[in-house]
C-alpha positions in Angstrom: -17.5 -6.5 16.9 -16.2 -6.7 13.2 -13.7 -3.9 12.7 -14.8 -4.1 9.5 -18.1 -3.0 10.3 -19.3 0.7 9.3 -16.5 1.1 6.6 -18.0 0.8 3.3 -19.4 4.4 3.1 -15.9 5.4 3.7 -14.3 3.7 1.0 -17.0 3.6 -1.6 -16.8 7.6 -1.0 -13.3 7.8 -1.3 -11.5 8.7 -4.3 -7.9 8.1 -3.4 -6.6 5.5 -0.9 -3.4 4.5 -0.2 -2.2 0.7 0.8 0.8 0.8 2.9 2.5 -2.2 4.8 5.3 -4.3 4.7 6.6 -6.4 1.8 4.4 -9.6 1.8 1.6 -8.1 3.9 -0.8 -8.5 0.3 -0.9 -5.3 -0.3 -0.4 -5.3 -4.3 -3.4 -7.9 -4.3 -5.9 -6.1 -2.0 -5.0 -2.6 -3.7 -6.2 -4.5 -6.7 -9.1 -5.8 -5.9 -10.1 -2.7 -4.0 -9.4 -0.7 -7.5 -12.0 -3.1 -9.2 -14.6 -3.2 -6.6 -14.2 1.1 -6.4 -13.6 1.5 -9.9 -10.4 3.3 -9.2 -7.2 3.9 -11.1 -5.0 1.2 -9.8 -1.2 1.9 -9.2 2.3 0.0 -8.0 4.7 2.4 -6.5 7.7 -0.6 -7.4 6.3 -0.7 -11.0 5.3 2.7 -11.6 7.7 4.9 -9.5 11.1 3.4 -8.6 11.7 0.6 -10.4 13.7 0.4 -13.9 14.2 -2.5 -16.3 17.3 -4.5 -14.3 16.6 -3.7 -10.9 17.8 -0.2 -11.6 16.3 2.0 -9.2 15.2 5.5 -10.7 16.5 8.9 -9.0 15.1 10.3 -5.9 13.8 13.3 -7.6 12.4 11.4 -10.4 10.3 9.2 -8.5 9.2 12.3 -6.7 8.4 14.1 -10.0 6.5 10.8 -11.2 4.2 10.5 -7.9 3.1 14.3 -7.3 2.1 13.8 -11.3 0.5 10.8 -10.5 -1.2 12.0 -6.9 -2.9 15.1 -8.3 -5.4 12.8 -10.7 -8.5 12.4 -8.7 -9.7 8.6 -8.6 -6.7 6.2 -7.7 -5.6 3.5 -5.4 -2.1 3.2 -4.9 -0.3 0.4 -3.4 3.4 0.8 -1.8 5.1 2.1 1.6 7.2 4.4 1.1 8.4 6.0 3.6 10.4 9.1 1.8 7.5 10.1 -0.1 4.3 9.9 2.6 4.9 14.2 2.2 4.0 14.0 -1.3 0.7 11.3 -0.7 -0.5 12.0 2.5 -2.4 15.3 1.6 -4.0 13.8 -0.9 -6.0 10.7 0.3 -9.1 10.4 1.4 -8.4 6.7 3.2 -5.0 5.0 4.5 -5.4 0.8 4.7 -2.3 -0.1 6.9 -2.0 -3.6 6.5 -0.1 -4.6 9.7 0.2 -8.5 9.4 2.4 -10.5 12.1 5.7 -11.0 10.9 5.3 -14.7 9.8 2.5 -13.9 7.3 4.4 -11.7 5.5 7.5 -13.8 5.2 4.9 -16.2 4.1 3.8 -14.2 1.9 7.1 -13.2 0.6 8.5 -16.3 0.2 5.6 -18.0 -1.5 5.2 -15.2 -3.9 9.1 -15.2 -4.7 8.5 -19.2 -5.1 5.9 -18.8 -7.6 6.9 -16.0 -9.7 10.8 -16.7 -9.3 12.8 -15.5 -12.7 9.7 -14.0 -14.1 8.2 -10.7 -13.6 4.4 -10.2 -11.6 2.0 -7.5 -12.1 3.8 -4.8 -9.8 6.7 -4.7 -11.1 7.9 -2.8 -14.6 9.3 -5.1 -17.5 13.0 -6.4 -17.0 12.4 -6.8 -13.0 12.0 -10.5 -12.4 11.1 -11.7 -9.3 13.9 -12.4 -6.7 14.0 -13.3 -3.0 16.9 -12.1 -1.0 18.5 -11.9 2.3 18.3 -8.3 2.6 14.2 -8.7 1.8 13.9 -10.9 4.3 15.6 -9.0 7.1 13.6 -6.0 6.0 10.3 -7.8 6.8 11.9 -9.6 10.0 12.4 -5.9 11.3 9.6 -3.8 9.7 7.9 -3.6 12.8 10.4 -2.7 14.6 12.1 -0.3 12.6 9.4 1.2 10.3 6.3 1.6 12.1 7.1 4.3 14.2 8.4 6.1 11.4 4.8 5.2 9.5 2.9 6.2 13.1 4.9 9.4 13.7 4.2 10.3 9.5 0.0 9.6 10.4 0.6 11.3 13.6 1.7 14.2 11.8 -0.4 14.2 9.3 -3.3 13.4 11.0 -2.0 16.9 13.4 -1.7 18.7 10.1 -4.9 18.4 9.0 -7.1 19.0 12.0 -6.0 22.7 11.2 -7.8 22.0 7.6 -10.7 20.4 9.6 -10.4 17.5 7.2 -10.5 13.7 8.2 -8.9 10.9 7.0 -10.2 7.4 7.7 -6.8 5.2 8.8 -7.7 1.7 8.8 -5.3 -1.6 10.4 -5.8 -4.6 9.3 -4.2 -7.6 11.1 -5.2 -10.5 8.7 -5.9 -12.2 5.5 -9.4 -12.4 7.2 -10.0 -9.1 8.0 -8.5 -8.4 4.3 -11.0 -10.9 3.2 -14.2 -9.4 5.1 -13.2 -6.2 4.1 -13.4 -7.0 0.0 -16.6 -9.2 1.0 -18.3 -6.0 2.6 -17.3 -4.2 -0.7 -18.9 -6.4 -2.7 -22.5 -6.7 -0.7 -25.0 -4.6 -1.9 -26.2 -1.8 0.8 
């Protein structure tokens, strides 16, 4: 069976999803794509929350300031991990995409985007922050599983117990592939 299957009411209806996953998983791409085919307010959590001009990162309470600003709007897609402020985004979607690629895809997708954007800055990120591929990046995404999805399970886990005392439900949806990415916009674009 498609896992796809059975999802487009879900996501046509929603007004705020969130795209979380690690660096390289696509997640910038498929956020935007999703905010054309929804018509939603697209937005980068590097570009429009923590990121300065020189790889300066902004202040804790700053970026916290900037995305409860940004999460009260009501149409949006927002693309970005984030593990310090699910609190703050959580409560207010209406759909998680988890994009939950083995590890070699996303150091595929890492590395090529690093290679092809290298010294100049893409889409996601703010002015002044060109593209860069590190050690530390790369040793991030060799772990992620490892070390950051349980945190991300035990955040859903949570959340997910939180709001079964508000009786409402919110649609958390894996994806393990480009493919299932690429059914997934495909569905989107079918008419019902």
């Amino acid at each position: 069976m498609n896992v796809i299957s059975g999802l487009k009411s879900t996501l046509v209806e929603a007004e705020r999803i969130l795209v979380i996953g690690s660096p390289g998983s696509g997640k910038s791409t498929l956020a935007k794509r999703l905010s054309q085919a929804l018509g939603l307010d697209y937005i980068s959590m590097d570009r429009d929350f923590y990121w300065l001009p020189g790889w300066r990162k902004r202040q804790r309470d700053e970026i916290d300031r900037l995305i409860a600003r940004a999460v009260v709007k009501e149409r949006w897609i927002m693309d970005g991990t984030g593990l310090n402020s699910f609190h703050l985004r959580f409560p207010r979607a209406e759909a998680v995409i988890w994009l939950r690629l083995p590890r070699s895809a996303c150091l595929y997708g890492a590395i090529s985007r690093g290679l092809r954007y290298f010294g100049r800055n893409r889409p996601e990120l703010p002015a002044g922050c060109p593209e860069r591929l590190s050690l530390e990046l790369l040793a991030y995404i060799w772990n992620f599983e490892r070390d950051a999805s349980p945190l991300i399970e035990t955040a859903l886990r949570d959340h997910v117990a939180g709001i079964a005392v508000n009786g409402t439900d919110v649609p958390v949806l894996q994806l393990k592939s480009r493919r299932q990415m690429r059914e997934l916009l495909d569905l989107l674009g079918r008419p019902d």
